[in-house]
N, C-alpha and C positions, 0 to 999 in steps of 0.2 A: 079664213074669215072667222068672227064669230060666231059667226051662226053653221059652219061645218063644225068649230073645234062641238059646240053644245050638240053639234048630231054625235061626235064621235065620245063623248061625256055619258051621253044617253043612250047608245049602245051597249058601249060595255056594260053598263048598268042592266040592261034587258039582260044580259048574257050572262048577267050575275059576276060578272069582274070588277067587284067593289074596288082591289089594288088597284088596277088598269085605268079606271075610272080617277082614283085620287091622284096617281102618278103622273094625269095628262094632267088633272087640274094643280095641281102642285106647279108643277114647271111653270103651268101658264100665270096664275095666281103670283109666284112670285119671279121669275124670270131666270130662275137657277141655271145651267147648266144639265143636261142628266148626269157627268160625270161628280155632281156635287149634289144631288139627289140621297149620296148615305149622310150627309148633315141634317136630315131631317128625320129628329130626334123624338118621341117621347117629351124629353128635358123642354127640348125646343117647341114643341108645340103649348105647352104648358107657361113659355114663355115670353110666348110671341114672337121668337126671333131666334137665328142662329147662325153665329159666325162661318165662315167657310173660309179653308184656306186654297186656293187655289193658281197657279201659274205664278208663285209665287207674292202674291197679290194676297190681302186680308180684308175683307166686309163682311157686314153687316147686313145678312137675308130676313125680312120682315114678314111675318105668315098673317094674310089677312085673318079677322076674327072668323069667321065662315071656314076658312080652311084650319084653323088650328081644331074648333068643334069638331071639324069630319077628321082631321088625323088623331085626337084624341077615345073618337068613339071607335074607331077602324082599329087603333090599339087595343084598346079593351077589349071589341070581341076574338079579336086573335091571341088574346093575353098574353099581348107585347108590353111590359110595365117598363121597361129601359131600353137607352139605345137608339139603334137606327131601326126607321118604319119598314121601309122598305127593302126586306129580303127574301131570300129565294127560300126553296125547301126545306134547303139545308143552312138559312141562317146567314148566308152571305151577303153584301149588299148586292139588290140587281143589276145589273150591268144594261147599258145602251142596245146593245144585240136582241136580249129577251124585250124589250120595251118595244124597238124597234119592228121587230116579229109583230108584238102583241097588235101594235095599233095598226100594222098592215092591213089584218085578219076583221078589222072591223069595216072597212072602207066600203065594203058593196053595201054593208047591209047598212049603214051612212049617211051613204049617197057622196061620198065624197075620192074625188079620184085620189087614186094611190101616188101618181105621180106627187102631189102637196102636202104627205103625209109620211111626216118625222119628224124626232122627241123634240130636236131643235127647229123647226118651225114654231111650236108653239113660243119659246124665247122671242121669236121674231113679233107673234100674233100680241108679246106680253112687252113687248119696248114701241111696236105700232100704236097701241091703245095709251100707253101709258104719254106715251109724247103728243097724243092726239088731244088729250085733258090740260097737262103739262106745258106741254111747248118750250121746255129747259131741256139742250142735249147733254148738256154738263151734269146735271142731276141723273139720266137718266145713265151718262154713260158708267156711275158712281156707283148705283145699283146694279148697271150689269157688270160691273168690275173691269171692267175698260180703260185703259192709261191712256188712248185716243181717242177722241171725239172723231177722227177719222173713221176707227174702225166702227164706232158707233152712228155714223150716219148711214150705212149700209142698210144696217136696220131698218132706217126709217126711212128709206128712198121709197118713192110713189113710182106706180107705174104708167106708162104712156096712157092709161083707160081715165086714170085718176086726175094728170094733168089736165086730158081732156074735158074731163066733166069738168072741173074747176073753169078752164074757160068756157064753156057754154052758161054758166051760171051765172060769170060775171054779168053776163046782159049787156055786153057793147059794143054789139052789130045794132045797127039804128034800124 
């Protein structure tokens, strides 16, 4: 949900994991992939946007104004001036595994269970949201890079709690 991804946002930030911290909101902000997490560039934040090539497939990833701000100051003080943001010690891009690890380790202190926590969920929490404003699957499945709208409905499937509320809302039991 939103309101776990902002517990797990705001933890790492107590915990002083500024990376950890942009690397959740990056995905979710714009719906990347983690494995297309090294296209976000220095270049690219300075320009709003940055291509990805991936599965074969070519788009267009658009960095809200808020998040190009935080990936441009988070470069500077690590005085990253070019390039990918997002690397390890030694300069590599991060990989799924380290991300993976990292957001485990924040879950208790949270409040949110571990079982609904991974890089790719947040894709999920950022094609929910966005089709929730939106209501175009075609658009949405264009940003996630999607050649199906099939595989793109997955995304956005509701679950039985959701249905339900929907009908008790409607109000047509007399």
């Amino acid at each position: 949900t939103k309101d776990e991804y902002r517990r797990l946002v705001s933890t790492a930030e107590k915990r002083g994991s500024k990376r950890l911290s942009l690397i959740i909101q990056t995905i979710c902000a714009t719906g990347i992939r983690v494995s297309e997490l090294q296209y976000i560039t220095v270049e690219a934040a300075y320009k709003g946007r940055t291509e990805v090539n991936c599965k074969g497939k070519r788009r267009i990833i658009f960095l809200p104004l808020g998040l190009q701000k935080k990936i441009k100051k988070y470069a500077r003080e690590l005085g990253i001036k070019e390039g990918v943001v997002f690397v390890t010690r030694t300069g590599k891009p991060i990989n799924r595994s380290n991300i993976w690890a990292d957001m485990k380790k924040l879950c208790h202190d949270a409040d949110v269970s571990p079982k609904k926590v991974f890089p790719h969920n947040l894709r999920h929490l950022f094609a929910r949201t966005f089709y929730s404003i939106e209501k175009d699957i075609a658009k949405l499945a264009d940003l996630l890079g999607h050649s199906s709208i099939e595989t793109t409905r997955i995304y956005i499937m509701e679950s039985g709690k959701e249905h339900q509320r929907k009908l008790e809302k409607m109000g047509l039991i007399v």
